[in-house]
C-alpha positions, 0 to 999 in steps of 0.5 A, a space after each residue: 500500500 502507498 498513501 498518496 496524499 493529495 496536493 489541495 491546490 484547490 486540489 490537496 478454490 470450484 467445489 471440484 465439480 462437487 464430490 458426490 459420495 454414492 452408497 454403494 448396493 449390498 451385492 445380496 438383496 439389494 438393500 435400502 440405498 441412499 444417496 449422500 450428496 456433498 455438504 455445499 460450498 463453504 460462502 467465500 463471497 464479500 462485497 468490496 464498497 468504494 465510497 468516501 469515508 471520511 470528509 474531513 480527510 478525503 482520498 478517493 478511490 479506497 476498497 473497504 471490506 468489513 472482517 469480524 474479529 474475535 476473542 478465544 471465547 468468541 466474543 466479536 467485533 464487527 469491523 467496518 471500512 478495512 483498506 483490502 490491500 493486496 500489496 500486503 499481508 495480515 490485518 492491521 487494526 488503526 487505533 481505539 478501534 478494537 474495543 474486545 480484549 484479545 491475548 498477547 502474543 508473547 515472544 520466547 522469553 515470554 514478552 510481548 510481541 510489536 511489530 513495525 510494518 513498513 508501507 510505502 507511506 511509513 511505518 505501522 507500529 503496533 502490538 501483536 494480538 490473537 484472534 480469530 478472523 471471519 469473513 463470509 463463511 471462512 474462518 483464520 483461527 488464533 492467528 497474530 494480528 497488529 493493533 497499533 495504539 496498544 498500552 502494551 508496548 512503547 507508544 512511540 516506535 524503537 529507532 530502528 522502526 521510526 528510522 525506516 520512514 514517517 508514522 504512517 498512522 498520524 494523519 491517515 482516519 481514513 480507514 479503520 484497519 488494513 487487510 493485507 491479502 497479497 501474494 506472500 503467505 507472511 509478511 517476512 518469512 526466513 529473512 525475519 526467522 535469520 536475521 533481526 536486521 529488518 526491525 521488523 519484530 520486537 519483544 518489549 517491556 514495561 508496557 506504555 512506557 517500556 522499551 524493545 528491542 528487535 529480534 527474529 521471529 520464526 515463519 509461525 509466529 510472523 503476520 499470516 495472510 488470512 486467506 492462507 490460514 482459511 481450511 478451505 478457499 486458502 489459495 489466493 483471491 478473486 477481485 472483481 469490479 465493474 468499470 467505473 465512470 467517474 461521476 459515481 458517489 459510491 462503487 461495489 465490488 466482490 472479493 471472492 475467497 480461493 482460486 478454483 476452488 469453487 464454481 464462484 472462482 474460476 477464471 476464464 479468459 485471464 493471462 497468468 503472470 508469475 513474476 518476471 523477476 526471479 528470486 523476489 518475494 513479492 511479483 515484479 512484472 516487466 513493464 513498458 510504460 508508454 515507450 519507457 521501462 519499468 518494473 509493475 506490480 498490483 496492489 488495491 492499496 494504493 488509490 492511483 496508478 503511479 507510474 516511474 519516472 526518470 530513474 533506474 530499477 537494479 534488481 539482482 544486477 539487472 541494468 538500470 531502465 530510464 523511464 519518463 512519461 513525456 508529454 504529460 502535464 503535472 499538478 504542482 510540484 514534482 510527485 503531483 498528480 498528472 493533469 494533461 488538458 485532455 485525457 491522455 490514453 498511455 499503452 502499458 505492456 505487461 511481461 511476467 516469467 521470461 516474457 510470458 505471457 505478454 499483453 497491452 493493457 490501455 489506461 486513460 489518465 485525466 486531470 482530477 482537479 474537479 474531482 478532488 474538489 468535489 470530493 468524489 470516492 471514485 477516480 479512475 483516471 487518477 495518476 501520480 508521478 512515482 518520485 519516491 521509487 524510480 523505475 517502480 510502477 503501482 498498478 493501483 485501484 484505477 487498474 481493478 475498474 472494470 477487470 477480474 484480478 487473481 492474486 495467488 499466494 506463494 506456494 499455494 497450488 491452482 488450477 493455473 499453476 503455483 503463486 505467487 501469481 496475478 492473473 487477469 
């Protein structure tokens, strides 16, 4: 997820075609026979609304999803206007929001757990907390989840978490939690099981006014995406919105839980992109962005397409790419929304593994001055230069309009091959 604060210039899996188990005749007689049909599919289906939640600090184009979390005695909450991020993993909850008590994850030496997440916004600090997660009918039972405000641990994060970037929670009442459903099964994985040196996890003392010190945290015990924690419907997502017009006050999508695994989440007529980077946890395609190259990845989290300029990617050696949208107008200083006079068509192509496949994707980006000024939720030409990472493009929000959009968890097995993959 990237937060984009807008510049206020006046602006700012098929149910295996389900089982039947028939009960077979007694050879001798006959006998009453009885046919035992399949229990039905576990409901895997939750609405997406993209609306304004707050207007005292509006962002447009945010996914939000309601997830039910609850205590070891199933004691719940339901809690509405999540982000859906799938350039994450795990469920984080924003301050004074949770209002059940859920146990403390406690290190090896028995204290508690903290966690500094990083976003392309900043840092997440928070306590580690267990609960179990519901949504639709699927359930991640006794799973480490982030609750940022919580008097178990320091307020203010440890150095060597505050020195990775801003808070990304100061300022940011625009939703209430984040739900981190991307393509890593956990948010670290062996790096953080090896080595402390992310400042990633802590273990901490003396509650509110205490202190922490980072350490390794094994694969278990790390920030799970829910999905993969699900019995069934485990192996990734299905996105699904209609194509969006700009004028709308409010906008419905559906989040499907599993790939194949159900009649609901088969896909038809999609290209299955794995990664064009090997060795990378998080799927990097090869992108070219009208004339220019880049390295592209998708994530609901990010409300804008934001697209490299001038700069290099150098990812395991490979040679620097120099990317610049030429003849596109900016808002403002450098990093601003694109503004171009008159909507502006740009051509993306898209490469996943060793080129393969490959397809043009067509995007429209407009100027959103109108739009930022009336406050509307839903901006599908909206574009901002990519002044923080050069070479990197953010397939935001705007790219779900109007497409169906796979996220396959790494490792997990599909009909259509192994994730981590997107597919659309």
């Amino acid at each position: 997820m990237q937060n984009l604060a807008m510049r206020k210039m006046g602006l700012p899996m098929r149910y295996f075609a389900a089982t039947f188990l028939v009960a077979i005749l007694s050879a001798c007689g006959g006998g009453n026979g009885t046919v035992a049909t399949a229990p039905p599919p576990t409901p895997n289906q939750v609405p997406i609304s993209v609306e304004m939640f707050n207007l005292n600090n509006p962002f447009p184009n945010r996914p939000y999803v309601t997830v039910k979390v609850c205590d070891a005695q199933n004691n719940c909450q339901d809690i509405d206007h999540v982000l859906l991020d799938t350039g994450s993993t795990g469920l984080r909850i924003m301050p004074g929001v949770l209002n059940i008590t859920l146990p403390a994850q406690t290190y090896t030496n028995g204290d508690p757990v903290a966690e500094c997440m990083q976003y392309g916004a900043g840092y997440f600090w928070g306590a580690q907390r267990i609960a179990t997660l519901k949504m639709a009918g699927e359930v991640a039972a006794n799973i480490p989840v982030t609750v940022a405000g919580d008097s178990s641990i320091p307020v203010s994060a440890p150095p060597g978490c505050a020195a990775t970037g801003p808070n990304a929670i100061a300022g940011l009442p625009e939703f209430k939690g984040i739900l981190g459903i991307g393509p890593q099964k956990t948010d670290c994985g062996s790096s953080c099981e090896q080595s402390n040196t992310a400042q990633m996890y802590f273990s901490c003392q003396g509650g509110s006014s205490g202190s922490c010190k980072a350490v390794t945290m094994p694969v278990a015990m790390q920030t799970p995406n829910p999905v993969s924690q699900f019995a069934t419907d485990n192996n990734g997502t299905v996105i699904t919105f209609p194509a969006a017009n700009g004028n709308q006050s409010q906008m419905t999508g559906t989040l499907l839980f599993g790939i194949g695994t159900q009649p609901n989440n088969s896909l038809s007529g999609v290209q299955v992109y794995h990664s064009s980077v090997p060795g990378v946890k998080f799927p990097l395609l090869a992108a070219n962005i009208a004339g220019d190259a880049s390295f592209a990845f998708l994530d609901t989290g990010t409300n804008a397409y934001v697209l490299a300029q001038t700069g290099s990617a150098v990812i395991n050696s490979r040679p620097p790419f120099m990317q610049a949208i030429s003849g596109l107008a900016v808002c403002g200083q450098s990093g601003g929304p694109y503004c171009p006079p008159i909507p502006a068509t740009v051509q993306i192509r898209l490469n996943g593994s060793n080129g393969n496949p490959t397809s043009w994707q067509t995007i429209t980006l407009a100027d959103p001055t109108t739009a930022f000024q009336k406050n509307l939720p839903v901006i599908p030409t909206l574009a901002f230069q990519n002044s923080d990472f050069p070479g990197y493009s953010t397939l935001g929000l705007p790219f779900y309009f109007g497409r169906t959009v796979a996220t396959a968890i790494s490792g997990a097995k599909t009909s259509y091959g192994i994730g981590p993959y997107w597919a659309f």
